[in-house]
N, C-alpha and C positions, 0 to 999 in steps of 0.2 A: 408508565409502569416500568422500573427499572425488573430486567430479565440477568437472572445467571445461566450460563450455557454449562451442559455437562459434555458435551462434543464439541471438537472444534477442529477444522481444516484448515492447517496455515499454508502459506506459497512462498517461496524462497527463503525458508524456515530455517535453513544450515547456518546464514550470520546475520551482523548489521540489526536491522529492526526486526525482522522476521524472526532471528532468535531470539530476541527481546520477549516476543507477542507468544512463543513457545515456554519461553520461562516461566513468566509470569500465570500464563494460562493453569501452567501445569501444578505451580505453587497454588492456583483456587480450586484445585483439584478437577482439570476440565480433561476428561481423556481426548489424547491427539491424534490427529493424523498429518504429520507432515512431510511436505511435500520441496523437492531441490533439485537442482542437479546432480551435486555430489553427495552420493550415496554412502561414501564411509564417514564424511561429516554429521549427514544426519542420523546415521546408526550411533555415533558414539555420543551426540545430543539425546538419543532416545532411552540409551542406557543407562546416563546418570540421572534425567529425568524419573522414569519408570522408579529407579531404587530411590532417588529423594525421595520424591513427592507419593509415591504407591498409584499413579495413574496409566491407564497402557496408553503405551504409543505405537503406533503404527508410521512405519516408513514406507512411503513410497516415492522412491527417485523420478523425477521425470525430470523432460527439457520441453516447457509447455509451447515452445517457437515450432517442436515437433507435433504436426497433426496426430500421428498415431501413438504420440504418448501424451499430447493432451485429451485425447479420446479416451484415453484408460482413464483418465483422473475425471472427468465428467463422468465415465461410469461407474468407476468409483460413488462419487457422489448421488448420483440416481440411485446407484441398488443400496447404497447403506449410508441411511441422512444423516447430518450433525446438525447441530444446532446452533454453531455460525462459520458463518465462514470467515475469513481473512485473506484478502488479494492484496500481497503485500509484494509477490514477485516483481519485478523491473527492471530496467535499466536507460542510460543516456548514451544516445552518442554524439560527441562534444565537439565542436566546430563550424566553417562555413558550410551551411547547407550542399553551396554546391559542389565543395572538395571530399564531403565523406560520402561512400560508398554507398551507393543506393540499398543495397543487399542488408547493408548496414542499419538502415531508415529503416528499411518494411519490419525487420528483424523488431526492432523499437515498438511497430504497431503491432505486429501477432504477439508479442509478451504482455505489452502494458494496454492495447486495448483489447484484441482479439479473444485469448485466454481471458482476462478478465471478464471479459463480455457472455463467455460462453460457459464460466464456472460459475458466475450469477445467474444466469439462464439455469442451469442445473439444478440448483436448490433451491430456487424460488417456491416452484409448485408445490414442495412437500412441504415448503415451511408455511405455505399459506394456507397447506389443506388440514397443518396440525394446528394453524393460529399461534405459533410459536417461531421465534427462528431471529437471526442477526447474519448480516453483509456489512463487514470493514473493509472498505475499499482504499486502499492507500494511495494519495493523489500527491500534491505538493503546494508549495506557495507560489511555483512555478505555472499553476493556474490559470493565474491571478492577473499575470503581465506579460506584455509581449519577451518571446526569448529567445535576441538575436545570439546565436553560437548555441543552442540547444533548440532550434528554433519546430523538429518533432517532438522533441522530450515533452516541453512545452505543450504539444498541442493536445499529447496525449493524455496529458495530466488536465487540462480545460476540460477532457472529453470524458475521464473520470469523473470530474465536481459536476460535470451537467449531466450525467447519467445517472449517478449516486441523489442529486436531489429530487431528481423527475421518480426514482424508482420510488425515495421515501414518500414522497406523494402519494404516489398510487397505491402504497400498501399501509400507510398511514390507518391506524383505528383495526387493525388487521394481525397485533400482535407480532406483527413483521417490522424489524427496524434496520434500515440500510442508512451507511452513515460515509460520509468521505472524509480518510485524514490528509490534513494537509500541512506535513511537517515543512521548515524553514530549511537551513542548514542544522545535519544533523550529525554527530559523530558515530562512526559504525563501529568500533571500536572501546570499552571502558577508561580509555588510559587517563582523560580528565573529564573533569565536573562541567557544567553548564556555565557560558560566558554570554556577552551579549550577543554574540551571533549566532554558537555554536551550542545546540540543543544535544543532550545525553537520548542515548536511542530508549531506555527504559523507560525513560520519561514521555519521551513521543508514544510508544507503545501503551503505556499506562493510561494514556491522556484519551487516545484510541477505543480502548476496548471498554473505560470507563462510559465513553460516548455512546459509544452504539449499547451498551448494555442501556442507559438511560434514553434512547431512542432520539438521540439526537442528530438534523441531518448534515451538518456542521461541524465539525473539529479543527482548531486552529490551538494547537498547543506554544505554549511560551509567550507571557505575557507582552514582549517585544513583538511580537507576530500578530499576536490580538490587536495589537494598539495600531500597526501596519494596516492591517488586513480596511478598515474604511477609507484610509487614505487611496491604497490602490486602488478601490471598488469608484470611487469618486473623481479621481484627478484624470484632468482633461487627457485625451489617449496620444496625441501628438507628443506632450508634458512627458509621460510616460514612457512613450518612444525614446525617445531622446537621451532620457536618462536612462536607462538602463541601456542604450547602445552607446553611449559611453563609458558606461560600465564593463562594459563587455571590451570595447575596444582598448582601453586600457590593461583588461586582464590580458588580452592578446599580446597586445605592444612587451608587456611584462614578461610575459614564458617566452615571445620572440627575443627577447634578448639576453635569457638565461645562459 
């Protein structure tokens, strides 16, 4: 049963896909609450939002790597429910595992899994005691395969897709639909249209929230990525190693001698 949300709480909502998933939200007229670091970005989103579309938005800044301002936004969410969420915040940090900075790494796991883990914990119970409710969890294709030179990013996003579809499991038949996107290469920016590699962020976002409204636990947007996604799931993981640390080692070789 496809569901419309009239609430919705985005995470890293100020650019990239997260403003994406804020636009569009706002144009099906879903009042927001979103959520960023930079708080005069997302105030000036909130403003042209609100007068287009006639929906309220609510700003609230946080840096969810910070415990006592991801504790506001899970309180947030306890005392006043939406009806989905979007954990869309993130980030990577790029290189030999063992040259980038540890602080760096955990920093990777309290945003993309920690925060996520504990703003889905948050809304779960009200959405399952109303029989209503959606979790967009934003993961990658990065999932998928091993990934040497992003080799947290990677894991963190594995740990997305395997918690996103354990969760749709369990709340399956339940009016509850938790769904994981798992965009390819994406452009965070409008400046051009969709190529074979490079996915428009609207489009990932649209593909997203189309999903989880239709309770799916699966999203792989861009038909390139589709057509990928069994090859990956299939090919021998040695096979897999290899080429893609060649891939990598290449990108290296490349920016080394820029």
């Amino acid at each position: 049963m496809r569901q419309e949300f009239r609430t919705a709480l985005v995470t890293g909502a100020s650019s990239g896909i997260g403003e994406a998933f804020a636009r569009l939200l706002a144009a099906r007229g879903t009042d927001l609450v979103l959520v960023a670091r930079r708080g005069d970005l997302l105030r000036r989103l909130a403003d042209e939002l609100s007068a287009r579309h006639r929906v309220g938005v609510e700003v609230l800044p946080a840096d969810l790597t910070a415990p006592d301002e991801l504790e506001r936004v899970t309180g947030r969410l306890a005392g006043e429910p939406v009806d989905l969420l979007v954990n869309n915040a993130g980030f990577g940090a790029f290189g030999p595992f063992a040259e980038i900075p540890l602080a760096d790494q955990l920093k990777e796991v309290d945003l993309n899994v920690v925060a996520l883990m504990r703003l889905t914990h948050a809304v779960l119970p009200d959405m399952l005691r109303r029989g209503r409710g959606g979790v967009l969890n934003v993961a990658s294709m990065a999932a998928f395969t091993p990934s040497p030179g992003s080799a947290v990013y990677g894991a963190t996003k594995a740990y997305v897709v395997a918690l996103s579809e354990s969760l749709h499991a369990e709340v399956i038949g339940k009016g509850v639909h938790v769904t994981a996107l798992c965009p390819g290469f994406t452009r965070t920016d409008e400046s051009a249209g969709p190529n074979l590699i490079w996915l428009r962020r609207q489009d990932v976002a649209r593909a997203g929230l189309d999903a989880v409204a239709a309770g799916r636990a699966l999203c792989v947007p861009g038909i390139q990525y589709k057509l990928a996604l069994p090859a990956l799931r299939t090919a021998p993981r040695a096979l897999l190693r290899t080429a893609v640390n060649r891939a990598w080692q290449q990108a290296a070789d490349t920016k080394t001698g820029e």
